[in-house]
N, C-alpha and C positions, 0 to 999 in steps of 0.2 A: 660106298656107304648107302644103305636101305634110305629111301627116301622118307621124309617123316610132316605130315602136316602139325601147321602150326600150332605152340606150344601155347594154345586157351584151353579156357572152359564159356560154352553158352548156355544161356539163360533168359528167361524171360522177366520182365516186370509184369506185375498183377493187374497192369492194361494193357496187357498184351504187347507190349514193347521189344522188340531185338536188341541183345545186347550180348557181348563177348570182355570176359574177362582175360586180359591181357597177362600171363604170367609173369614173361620177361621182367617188363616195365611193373607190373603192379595196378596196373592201369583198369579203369574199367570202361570201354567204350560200346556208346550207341550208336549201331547201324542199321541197315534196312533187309528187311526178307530173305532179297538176296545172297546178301554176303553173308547172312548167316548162316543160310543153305548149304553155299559153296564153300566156303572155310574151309571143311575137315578134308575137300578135298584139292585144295590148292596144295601145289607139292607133290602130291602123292600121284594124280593123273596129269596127264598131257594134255593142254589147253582144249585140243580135237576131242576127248573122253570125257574132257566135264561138260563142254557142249552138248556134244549126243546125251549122257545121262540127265542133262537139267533142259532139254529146249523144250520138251512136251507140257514143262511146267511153267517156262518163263520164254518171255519171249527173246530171240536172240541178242538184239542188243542191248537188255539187261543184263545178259549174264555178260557181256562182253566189258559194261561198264561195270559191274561186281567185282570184274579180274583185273580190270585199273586200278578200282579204290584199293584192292589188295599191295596190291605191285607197290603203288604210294605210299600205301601204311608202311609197307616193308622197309621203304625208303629211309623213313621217318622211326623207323626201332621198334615199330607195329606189329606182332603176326608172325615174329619171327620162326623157325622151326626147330632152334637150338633148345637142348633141354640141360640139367644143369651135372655140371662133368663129377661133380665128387659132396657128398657129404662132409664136414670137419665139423672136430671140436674147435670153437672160436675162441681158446684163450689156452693158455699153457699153465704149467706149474708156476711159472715166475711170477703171472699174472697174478697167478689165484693166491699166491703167499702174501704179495704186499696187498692185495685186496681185503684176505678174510683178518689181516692182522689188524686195519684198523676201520672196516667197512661194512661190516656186519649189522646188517638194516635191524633183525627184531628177532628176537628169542620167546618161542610158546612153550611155555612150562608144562607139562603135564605133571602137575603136582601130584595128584593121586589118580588111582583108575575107579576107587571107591563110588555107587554112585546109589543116590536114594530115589530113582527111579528106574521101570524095566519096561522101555520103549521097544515095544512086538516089531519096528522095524527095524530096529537097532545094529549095528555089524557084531556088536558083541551079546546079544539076543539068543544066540546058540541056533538061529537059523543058518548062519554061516557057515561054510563047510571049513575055511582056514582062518577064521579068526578064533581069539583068545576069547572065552566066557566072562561073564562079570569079574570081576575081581576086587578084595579089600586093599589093596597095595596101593602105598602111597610113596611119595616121595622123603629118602633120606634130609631130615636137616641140612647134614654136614653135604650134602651132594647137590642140595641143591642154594647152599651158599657157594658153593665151589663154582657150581652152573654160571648164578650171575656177576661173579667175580672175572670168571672166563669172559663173560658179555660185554664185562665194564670194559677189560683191556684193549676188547676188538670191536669197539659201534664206536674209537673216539671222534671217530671223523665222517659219522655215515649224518645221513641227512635228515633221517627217520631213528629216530630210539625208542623202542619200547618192551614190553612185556605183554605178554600174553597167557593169564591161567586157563587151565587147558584139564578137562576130567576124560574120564568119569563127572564127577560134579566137583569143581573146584573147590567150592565154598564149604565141602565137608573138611576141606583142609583150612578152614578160614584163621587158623593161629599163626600157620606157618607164612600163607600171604603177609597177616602182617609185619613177620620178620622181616621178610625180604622190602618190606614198603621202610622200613625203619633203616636198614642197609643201603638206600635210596632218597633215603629224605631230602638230598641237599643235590640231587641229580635233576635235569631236567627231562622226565621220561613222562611216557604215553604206558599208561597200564587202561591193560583190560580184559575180561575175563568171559569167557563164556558161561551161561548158565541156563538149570530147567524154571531157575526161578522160586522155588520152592522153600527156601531159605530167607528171601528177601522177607519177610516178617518177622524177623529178627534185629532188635534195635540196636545190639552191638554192632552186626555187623551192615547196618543200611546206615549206620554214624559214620561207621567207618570209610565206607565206600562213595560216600558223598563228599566226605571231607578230605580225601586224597581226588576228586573228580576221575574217579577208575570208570572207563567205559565198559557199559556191560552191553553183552547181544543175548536175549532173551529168548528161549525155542519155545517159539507157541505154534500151534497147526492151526489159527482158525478161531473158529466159534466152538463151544464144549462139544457138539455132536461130532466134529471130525477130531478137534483135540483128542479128547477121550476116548476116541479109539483106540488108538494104538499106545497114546502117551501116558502110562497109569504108573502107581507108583511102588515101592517095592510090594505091596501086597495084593498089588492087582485092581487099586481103586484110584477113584479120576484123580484128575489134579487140574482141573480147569479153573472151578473157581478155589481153590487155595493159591493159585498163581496169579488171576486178578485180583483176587483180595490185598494180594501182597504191594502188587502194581499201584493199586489203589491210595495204599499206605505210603509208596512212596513218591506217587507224583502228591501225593497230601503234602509230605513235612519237608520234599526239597522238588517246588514245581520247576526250578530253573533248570536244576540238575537233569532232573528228569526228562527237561526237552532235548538238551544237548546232549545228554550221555548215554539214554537207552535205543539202541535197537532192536529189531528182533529177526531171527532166524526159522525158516516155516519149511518143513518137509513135506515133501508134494507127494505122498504114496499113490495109487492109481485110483483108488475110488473117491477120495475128495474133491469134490464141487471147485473149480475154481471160480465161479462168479459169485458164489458165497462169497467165499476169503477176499477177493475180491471188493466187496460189499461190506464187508467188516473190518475190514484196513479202510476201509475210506468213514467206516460210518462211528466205529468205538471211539470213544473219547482219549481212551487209554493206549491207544495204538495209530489213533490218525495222526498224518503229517510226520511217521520218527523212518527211517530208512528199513529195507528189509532186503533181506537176503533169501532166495530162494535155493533149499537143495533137494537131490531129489535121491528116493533111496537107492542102495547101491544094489547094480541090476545082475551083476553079476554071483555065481557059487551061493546062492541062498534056494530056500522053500520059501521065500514070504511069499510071492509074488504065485505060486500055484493055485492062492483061492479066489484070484480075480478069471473072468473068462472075457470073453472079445466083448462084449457089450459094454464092458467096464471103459475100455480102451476108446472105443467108439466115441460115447456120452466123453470121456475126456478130448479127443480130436476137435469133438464139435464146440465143446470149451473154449479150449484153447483158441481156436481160430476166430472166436466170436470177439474175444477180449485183443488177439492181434490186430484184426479189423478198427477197433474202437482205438487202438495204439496206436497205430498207421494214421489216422484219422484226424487223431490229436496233435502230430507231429507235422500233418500234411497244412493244418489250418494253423498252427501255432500257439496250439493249447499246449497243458501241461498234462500229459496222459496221469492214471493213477500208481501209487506209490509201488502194490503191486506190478502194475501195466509192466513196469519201468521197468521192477526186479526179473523179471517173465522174458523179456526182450532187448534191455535196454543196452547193457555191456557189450555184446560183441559186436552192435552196430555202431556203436561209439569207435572202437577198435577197427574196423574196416574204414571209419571215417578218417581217421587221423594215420593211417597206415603212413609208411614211406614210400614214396612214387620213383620211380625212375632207379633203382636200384639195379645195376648190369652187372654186378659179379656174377659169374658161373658158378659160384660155391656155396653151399646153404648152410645155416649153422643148425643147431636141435629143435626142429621145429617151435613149439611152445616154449619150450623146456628152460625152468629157470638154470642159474649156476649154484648147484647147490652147495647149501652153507651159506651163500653170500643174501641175497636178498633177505630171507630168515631162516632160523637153524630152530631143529625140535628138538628137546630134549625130554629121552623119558623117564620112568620114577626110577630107573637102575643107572641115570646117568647118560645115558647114551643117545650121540647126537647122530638126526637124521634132516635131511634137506625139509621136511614139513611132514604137519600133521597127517597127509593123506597116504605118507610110507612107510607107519610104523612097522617096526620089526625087517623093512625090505631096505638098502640103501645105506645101511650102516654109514657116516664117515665121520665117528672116531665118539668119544666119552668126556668126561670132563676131567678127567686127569691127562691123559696123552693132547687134546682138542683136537678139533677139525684137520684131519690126514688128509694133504694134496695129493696124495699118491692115490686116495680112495676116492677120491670128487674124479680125479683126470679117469680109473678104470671106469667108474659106471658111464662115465660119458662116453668114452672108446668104444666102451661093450653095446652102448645104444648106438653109435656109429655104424659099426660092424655089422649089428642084427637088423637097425631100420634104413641105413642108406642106399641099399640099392632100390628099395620102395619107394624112398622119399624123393630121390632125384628124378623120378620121374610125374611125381604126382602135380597134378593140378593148382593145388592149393598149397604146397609148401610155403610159401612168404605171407600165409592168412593161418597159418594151423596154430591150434590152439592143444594141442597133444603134448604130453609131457611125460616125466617119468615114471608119475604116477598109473599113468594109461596104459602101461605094460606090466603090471605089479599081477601076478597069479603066487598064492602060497609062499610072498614074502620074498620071490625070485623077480627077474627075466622073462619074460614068456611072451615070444614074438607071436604067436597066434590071440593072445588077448587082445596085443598092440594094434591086430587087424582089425580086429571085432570093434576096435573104438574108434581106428581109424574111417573105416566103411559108415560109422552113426557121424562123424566130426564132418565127412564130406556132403552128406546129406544135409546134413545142420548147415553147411557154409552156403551151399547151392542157394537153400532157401532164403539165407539172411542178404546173401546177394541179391536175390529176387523183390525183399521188402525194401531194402535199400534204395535200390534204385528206385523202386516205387513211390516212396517218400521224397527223396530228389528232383522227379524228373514234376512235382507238383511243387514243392518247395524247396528249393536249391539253397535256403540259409535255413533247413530244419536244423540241423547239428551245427549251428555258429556257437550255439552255447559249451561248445566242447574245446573251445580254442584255447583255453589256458589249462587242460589236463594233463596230465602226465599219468600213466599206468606204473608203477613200478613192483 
């Protein structure tokens, strides 16, 4: 057998700190110069060749005591050089039967694909080279009685029930919502709906929406000068302030409602200031203190992205690092970084924090990848169900008449077996990956060369959050105590 050093990845903290992430184990440990040095070649050279190569730089009996604390680690489940023997789907058909029949966390309706706004970043924009153009199509009645009928049978036992309207802009379809709320009346569910917001000055339906306590997530970019860029409406004119004004109206006539239930959702395109938005998430009245989600537009098969040049990219770099810094900072002294800050950085450092430690199976199951159907299932206006909103038209598994096909959940997982596990068993960061199925999605297919291209951005992303992690740790070791009672699902 080819001899193999041990199965980490190194990395520094932003005080210049040695550390090796531990794959085996999960582990993240801090050691000294040395052993970071010598690491990659423990195993692989003969005690006499790592000497000769490292003595000009250290002096002898460091490296001699480097090669102990290895030897030790090793002892102790440390540094080992195994890597992991096979990829698997981790559940069978039996599983996934008594699962989706009564465990089905949340269904997002894509009620219509209708929508009274034409966001220039849009995937349906017509800058995309394989998505579908705007569309007036909405969802059948009769299909989408059928949909939540299907939903009631299979969430009776899940832990989570809800709904999710899902556009285009949902609220153009605001009659048929309230069937489905009236089909529901006596359930106990979580409805909530996405929206551009545009709608909400409308007294039927801001009655409505308060009075069933439906959570909404509002897409605002900012203050009018970046909103208004790209976010205008079917004729090509702002919507900034017809969207605050609406806002305005309704933290006026329900202010409770309005703390509890709104969100908002903010696209980060490349030339947006982020210490504006920034600035304006902590400073409107209308938007301080409510949770925010940040997305970013999708990087891939479009022209949007051809009328920015490097400078654009730069001034965002130097952003971005400026408001990590201020994150880091807050975390380190035991502030409360801003609501932004949070969005920017805060989830997947939570997710490394709460990881599971000590995990020794040899076998990996689909990296990120949920079980699709089960956590939540999409449906769209023709009926047809897909594991979520990020795979329409790709993923198929099954309609509302037939339901959710275990023969179709077991191939796409097989099929991402087959195509990513000889890559994945050997990578670095498998037990931290955050890659799903959506990450291989080209033209509504498979496509193992996309899968690279996000994988190569997902390693860079981890390196780094490694890097901030420990940084906040190794100055505050109870920054993430606050994360003790979470659960990701």
């Amino acid at each position: 057998m080819k001899a193999q050093s041990p199965f980490v990845h190194k990395f520094q903290s932003l005080n210049r700190n040695y550390y090796i992430y531990d794959v085996w184990t999960n582990r993240v440990v801090r050691v000294n110069e040395i052993v970071y040095d010598l690491i990659d070649d423990f195993g692989v050279l003969r005690y006499p060749e790592i000497i000769r190569k490292w003595m000009k730089k250290c002096p002898l009996s460091s490296i001699k005591s480097a090669l102990t604390e290895i030897e030790i680690a090793q002892k102790k489940g440390l540094f080992l050089d195994k890597r992991f023997k096979q990829m698997v789907v981790p559940y069978d058909d039996i599983y996934l039967g008594n699962a989706i029949a009564s465990n089905i966390g949340y269904m997002i309706v894509n009620i219509t694909e209708a929508c009274n706004m034409r966001c220039k970043y849009c995937a349906f924009s017509g800058t995309y080279k394989y998505e579908r153009p705007h569309s007036n199509r909405s969802m059948d009645e009769f299909i989408l009685c059928k949909a939540v009928d299907y939903y009631l049978k299979h969430s009776q036992n899940s832990k989570i029930r809800g709904l999710s309207f899902y556009g285009g802009e949902p609220l153009l379809a605001f009659k048929k919502i309230t069937a489905v709320q009236k089909i529901l009346k006596a359930k106990d569910f979580e409805f909530r709906l996405d929206t551009n917001g545009l709608l909400l000055g409308k007294k039927e339906i801001v009655d409505f929406i308060v009075r069933h306590g439906i959570g909404m997530q509002v897409s605002l970019d900012g203050p009018a000068v970046y909103h208004d860029r790209y976010r205008v409406d079917i004729n090509g004119k702002p919507t900034f302030s017809r969207i605050m004004s609406n806002l305005r109206y309704l933290a006026k006539i329900a202010p409770e409602y309005y703390k509890r239930n709104v969100s908002f959702a903010v696209t980060l395109s490349p030339d947006i200031d982020l210490e504006v938005l920034n600035e304006f998430f902590e400073s409107n009245e209308l938007v301080k203190g409510h949770t925010i989600l940040v997305n970013f537009v999708k990087p891939f098969d479009t022209t949007f992205f051809e009328q920015f040049d490097d400078k654009v990219y730069t001034r965002r770099r130097k952003q971005y690092e400026k408001l990590e810094k201020n994150y880091i900072r807050c975390r380190v002294d035991g502030k409360e970084p801003t609501a932004f800050e949070k969005a920017l950085f805060e989830k997947s450092l939570i997710k490394l924090h709460i990881r599971q430690l000590d995990d020794l199976c040899d076998l990996i199951g689909l990296n990120g990848c949920c079980i699709p159907g089960l956590r939540k299932i999409f449906v769209d206006t023709d009926g047809r169900f897909y594991p979520c909103e990020r795979v329409m038209r790709a993923y198929n598994i099954g309609d509302v008449d037939r339901g959710i096909e275990i023969d179709k959940i077991m191939n796409i997982a097989r099929g991402y077996v087959m195509e990513s596990g000889g890559d994945c068993i050997n990578c670095w960061a498998a037990k931290i990956c955050e890659i799903c199925f959506a990450a291989a999605v080209k033209n509504s297919v498979f496509d193992n060369e996309r899968k690279k291209l996000n994988c190569a951005r997902m390693l860079n992303a981890k390196h780094h959050e490694l890097s901030i992690y420990a940084t906040i740790m190794e100055e505050n070791p109870k920054a993430f105590d606050f994360t003790k009672d979470m659960v990701f699902i």
